[in-house]
C-alpha positions, 0 to 999 in steps of 0.5 A: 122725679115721678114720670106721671105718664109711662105705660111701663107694663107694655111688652117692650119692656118685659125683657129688661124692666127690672134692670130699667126700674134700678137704672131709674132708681140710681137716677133719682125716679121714685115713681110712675104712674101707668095709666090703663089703656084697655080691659085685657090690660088691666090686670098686668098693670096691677100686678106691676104697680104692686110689684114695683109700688108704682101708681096706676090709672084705670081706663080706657084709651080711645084707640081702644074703642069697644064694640059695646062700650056699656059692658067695657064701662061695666067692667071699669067701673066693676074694677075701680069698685074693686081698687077703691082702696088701693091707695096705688089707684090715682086716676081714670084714663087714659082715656079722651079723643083722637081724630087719626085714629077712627074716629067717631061718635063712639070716641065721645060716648067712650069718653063721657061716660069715664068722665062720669065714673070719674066725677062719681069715684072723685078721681082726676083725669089723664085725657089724650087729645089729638085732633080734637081739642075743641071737641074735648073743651066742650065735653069738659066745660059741660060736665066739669070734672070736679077734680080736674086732671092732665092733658097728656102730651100736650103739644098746642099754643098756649091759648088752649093750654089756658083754657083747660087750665081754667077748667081743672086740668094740668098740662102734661109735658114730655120728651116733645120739648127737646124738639127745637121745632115744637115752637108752640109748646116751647112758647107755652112752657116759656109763657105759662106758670110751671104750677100748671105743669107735669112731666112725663114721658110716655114711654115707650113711645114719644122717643125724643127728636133726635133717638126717634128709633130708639124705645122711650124710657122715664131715664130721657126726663132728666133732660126734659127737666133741664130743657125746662129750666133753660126755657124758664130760666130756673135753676133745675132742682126748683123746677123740680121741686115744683113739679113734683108738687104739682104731682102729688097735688093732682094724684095726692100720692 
């Protein structure tokens, strides 16, 4: 398995990742990807991601809006300039929108601008959307990021679901869909090709319903999968076979 989306360079693990990463291996999860959430926390995500040979996204998140956004694109563009070699490197983000955290038109600016560097590095995109669906459409129907991306932790119908599939994008699905009350997601799971799918976690937060005191860890996706495989009605190993193939696919890991 590989959690496509956990910020496991984030401090609540700093006391015990090494035992977290060889409870993972035992579990059968090969991989992670760490996606970057704002410039002071780039440099930790790298060392990791050497360390641990995991894979890495650089960006930054719109609860991280800069007070001068040109000198925080500067530097990220100065640091994919940097990793452009590093086969470690799959993606920009997370970067995208959020209407209960400040929002404002310097989230759309912030965002455009990484789309651009992502159109220009040839890279996908992990976006993160809360609020603002239609605000992100529009913004990715104009510039069409050529290599698409993941919608994270998405949790809309599946008319949404659509049309950012129809624009490039994966769904990212998390520990949300154990929640008998996401009636939406779990319609859109159900409904929709598991192609257009990824798993994640987004640990340390996203905890499932039922542990929702309890940090998130990649261990809790072998129960997403099986929720997968109730909802499609397919054997566990080939919805698993499919999503790692949706993946590597998008990230060519």
């Amino acid at each position: 398995m590989i959690d496509t989306h956990a910020h496991l360079d984030m401090p609540e693990f700093d006391n015990d990742r090494d035992e977290l990463v060889s409870e993972m291996t035992k579990q059968g999860i090969s991989s992670v990807i760490i996606p970057g959430v704002s410039v002071d926390k780039w440099q930790k995500q790298l060392e990791l991601a050497d360390k641990y040979q995991w894979y890495f996204a650089l960006g930054i998140h719109p609860w991280h809006v800069p007070d001068d956004i040109d000198s925080a694109i500067y530097l990220l563009e100065t640091k994919l300039q940097e990793c452009r070699e590093n086969k470690r490197l799959v993606a920009v983000g997370e970067c995208g929108l959020d209407k209960l955290h400040h929002w404002s038109d310097k989230q759309l600016l912030l965002l455009e601008k990484q789309l651009l560097l992502a159109q220009t590095y040839q890279l996908p995109v992990i976006l993160h959307s809360v609020k603002a669906h239609q605000e992100l459409l529009t913004l990715l129907a104009r510039i069409r990021p050529s290599r698409g991306g993941v919608v994270h932790g998405f949790y809309g119908n599946s008319q949404i679901a659509e049309r950012y599939i129809a624009l490039g994008f994966k769904i990212g699905v998390g520990g949300l869909l154990l929640n008998p009350s996401a009636r939406k997601l779990r319609q859109t799971v159900t409904e929709l090709s598991l192609e257009h799918f990824l798993l994640e976690t987004d640990s340390p937060s996203m905890s499932p319903f039922d542990q929702p005191k309890t940090r998130n860890t990649p261990l809790v996706l072998n129960r997403i999968v099986s929720e997968i495989s109730f909802l499609k009605k397919n054997e566990t190993v080939c919805i698993l076979e499919q999503l790692n193939k949706n993946a590597v696919q998008l990230f060519e890991l």
